[in-house]
C-alpha positions in Angstrom: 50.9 70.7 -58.4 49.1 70.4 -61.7 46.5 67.6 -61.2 45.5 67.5 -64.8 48.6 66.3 -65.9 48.9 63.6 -63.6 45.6 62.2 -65.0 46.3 62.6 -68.1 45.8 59.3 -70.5 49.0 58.8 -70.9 50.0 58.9 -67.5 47.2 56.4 -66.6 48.4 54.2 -68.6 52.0 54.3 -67.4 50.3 53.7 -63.9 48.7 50.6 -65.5 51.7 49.4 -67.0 53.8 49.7 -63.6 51.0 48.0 -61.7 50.7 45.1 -63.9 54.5 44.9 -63.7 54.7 45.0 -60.3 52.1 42.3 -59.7 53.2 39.7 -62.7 56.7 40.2 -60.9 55.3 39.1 -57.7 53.6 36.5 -59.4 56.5 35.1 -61.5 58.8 35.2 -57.8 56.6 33.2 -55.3 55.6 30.7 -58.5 59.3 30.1 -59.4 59.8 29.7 -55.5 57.0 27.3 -55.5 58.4 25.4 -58.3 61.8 25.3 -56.8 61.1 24.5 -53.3 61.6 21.3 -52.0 59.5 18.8 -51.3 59.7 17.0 -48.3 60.7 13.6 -48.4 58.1 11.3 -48.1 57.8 6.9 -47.8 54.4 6.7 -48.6 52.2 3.0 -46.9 49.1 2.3 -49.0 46.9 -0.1 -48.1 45.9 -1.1 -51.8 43.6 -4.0 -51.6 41.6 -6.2 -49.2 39.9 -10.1 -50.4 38.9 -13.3 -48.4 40.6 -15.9 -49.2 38.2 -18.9 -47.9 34.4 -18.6 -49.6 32.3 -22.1 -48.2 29.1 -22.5 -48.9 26.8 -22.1 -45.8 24.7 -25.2 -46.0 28.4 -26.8 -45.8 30.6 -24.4 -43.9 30.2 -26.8 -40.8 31.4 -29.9 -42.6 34.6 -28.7 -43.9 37.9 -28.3 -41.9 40.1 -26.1 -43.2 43.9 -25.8 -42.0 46.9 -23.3 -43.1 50.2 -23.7 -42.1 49.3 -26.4 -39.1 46.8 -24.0 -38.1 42.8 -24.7 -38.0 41.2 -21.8 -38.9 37.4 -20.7 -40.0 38.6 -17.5 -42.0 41.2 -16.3 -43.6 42.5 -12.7 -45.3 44.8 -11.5 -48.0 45.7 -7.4 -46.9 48.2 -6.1 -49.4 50.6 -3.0 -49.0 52.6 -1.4 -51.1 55.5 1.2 -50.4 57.0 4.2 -52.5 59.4 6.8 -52.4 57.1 9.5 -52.7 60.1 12.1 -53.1 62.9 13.1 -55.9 65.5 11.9 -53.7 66.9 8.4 -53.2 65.7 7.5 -49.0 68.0 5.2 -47.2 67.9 2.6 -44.0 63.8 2.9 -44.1 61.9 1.3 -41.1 58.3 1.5 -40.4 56.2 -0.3 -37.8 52.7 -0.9 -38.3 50.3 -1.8 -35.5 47.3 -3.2 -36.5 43.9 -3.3 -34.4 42.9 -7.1 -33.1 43.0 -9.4 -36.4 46.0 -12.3 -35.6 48.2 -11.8 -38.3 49.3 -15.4 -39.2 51.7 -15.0 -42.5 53.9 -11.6 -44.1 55.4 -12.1 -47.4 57.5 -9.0 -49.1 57.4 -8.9 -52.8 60.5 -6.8 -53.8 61.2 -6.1 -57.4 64.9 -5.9 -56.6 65.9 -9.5 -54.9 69.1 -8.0 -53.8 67.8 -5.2 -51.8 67.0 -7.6 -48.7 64.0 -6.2 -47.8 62.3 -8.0 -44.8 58.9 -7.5 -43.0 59.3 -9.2 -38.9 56.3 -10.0 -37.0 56.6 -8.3 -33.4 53.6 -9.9 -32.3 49.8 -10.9 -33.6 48.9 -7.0 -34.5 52.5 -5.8 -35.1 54.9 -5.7 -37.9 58.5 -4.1 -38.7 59.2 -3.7 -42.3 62.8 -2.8 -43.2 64.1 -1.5 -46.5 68.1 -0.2 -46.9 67.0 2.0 -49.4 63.9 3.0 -51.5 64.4 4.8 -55.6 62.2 7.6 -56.2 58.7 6.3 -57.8 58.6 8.7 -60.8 62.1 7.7 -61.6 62.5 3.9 -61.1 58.8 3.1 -60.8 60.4 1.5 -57.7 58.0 -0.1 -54.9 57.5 -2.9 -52.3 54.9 -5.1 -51.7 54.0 -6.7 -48.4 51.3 -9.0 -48.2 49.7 -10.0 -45.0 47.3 -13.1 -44.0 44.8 -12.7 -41.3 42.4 -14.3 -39.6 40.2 -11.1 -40.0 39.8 -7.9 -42.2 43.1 -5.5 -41.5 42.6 -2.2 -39.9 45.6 0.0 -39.4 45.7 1.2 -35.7 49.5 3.1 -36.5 51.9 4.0 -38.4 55.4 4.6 -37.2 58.6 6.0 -39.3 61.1 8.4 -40.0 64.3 9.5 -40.2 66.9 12.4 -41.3 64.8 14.8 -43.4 62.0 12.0 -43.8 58.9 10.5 -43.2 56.2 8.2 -43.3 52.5 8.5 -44.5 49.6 6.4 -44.3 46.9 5.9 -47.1 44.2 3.3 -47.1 43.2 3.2 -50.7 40.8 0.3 -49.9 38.5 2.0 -47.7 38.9 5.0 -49.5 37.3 4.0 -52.7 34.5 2.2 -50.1 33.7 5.6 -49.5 34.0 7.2 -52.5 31.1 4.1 -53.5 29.0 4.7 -50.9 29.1 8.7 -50.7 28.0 8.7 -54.5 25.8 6.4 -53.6 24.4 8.5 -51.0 24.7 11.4 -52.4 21.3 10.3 -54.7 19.2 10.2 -52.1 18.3 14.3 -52.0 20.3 17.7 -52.5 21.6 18.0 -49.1 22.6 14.7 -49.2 24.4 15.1 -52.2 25.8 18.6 -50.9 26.9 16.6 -48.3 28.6 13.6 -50.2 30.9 16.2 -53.0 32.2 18.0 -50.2 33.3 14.8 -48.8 34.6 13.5 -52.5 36.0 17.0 -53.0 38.1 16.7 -49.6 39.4 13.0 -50.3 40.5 13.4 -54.0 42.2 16.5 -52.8 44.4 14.2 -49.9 44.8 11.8 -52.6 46.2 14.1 -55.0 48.9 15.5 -53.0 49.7 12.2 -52.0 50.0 10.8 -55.5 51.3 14.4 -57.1 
């Protein structure tokens, strides 16, 4: 076998040319396979936002009896939820029980922006809630989402979250303590190098959760 002519510049090149073709047509397969694949279907829970709805002043707090709903109470919280359709596809008979840690949830009210829908959120117990949708639009198509606001007696933390069904189901965000952290970590994170080492790795880690939640 003549060696020479196998190294040849032309023949180098056709080598080139056949490699680059091989590996953009592995490339242009398993990206069209990611583009076409699909996504699971997903009823997202975000805890969005957290306030106190009672502020006395101390020198007076002792002096003033406050009641809601026949009930005497020292403080009170507004937790509010909201719920997408995080997939293409339209997800039907939805149910998803939340169990809260101790806080003595006192009031649930669902905001729906379809009235007709009959969506409805039942209080188990003091730290448990159903919440019941018969069906949920995508929420790149139809902007479509529930809100379910909650009154405690104290701040709301989310012990579980149960759901699911044929082909989906249920994730849990808490947006609220999320963006806590994101404050404090860049807060933090001014403090020296490694600390600030420390807090982008954490950032980096938590935008990239939130951005495949929110693609």
């Amino acid at each position: 076998m003549d060696w020479n002519k196998l190294l040849t510049p032309e023949a180098i090149a056709t080598y080139v040319v056949f490699a680059l073709g091989v590996l953009f047509g592995a490339a242009g397969f398993f990206i069209s396979r990611w583009i076409s694949r699909k996504r699971p279907r997903k009823v997202l829970l975000v805890k969005v936002g957290e306030s106190s709805l009672i502020r006395v002043a101390p020198n007076v707090k002792d002096e003033i009896i406050i009641k809601y709903r026949d009930k005497f109470v020292e403080s009170l919280y507004l937790t509010s939820f909201t719920i997408w359709n995080n997939s293409d596809d339209v997800i039907e008979n939805i149910k998803v029980q939340i169990e809260f840690e101790d806080t003595d949830v006192i009031d649930v009210d669902v905001v729906d922006n379809m009235p007709d829908r009959a969506s409805s959120a039942t209080q188990k117990s003091n730290n448990n809630l159903d919440i019941q949708l018969p069906f949920l639009n995508p929420r790149k198509l139809y902007k479509d989402a529930i809100r379910v606001n909650v009154i405690a007696l104290k701040p709301i933390k989310v012990k579980s979250v149960l759901g699911g069904g044929r082909e989906w189901a249920v994730e849990f965000f808490d947006q609220e303590e999320f963006f806590h952290e994101v404050f404090d970590e860049s807060i933090a994170g001014l403090s020296s190098p490694a600390s600030l080492i420390r807090a982008t790795t954490r950032l980096l880690t938590g935008w990239s959760k939130v951005f495949k939640l929110f693609p």
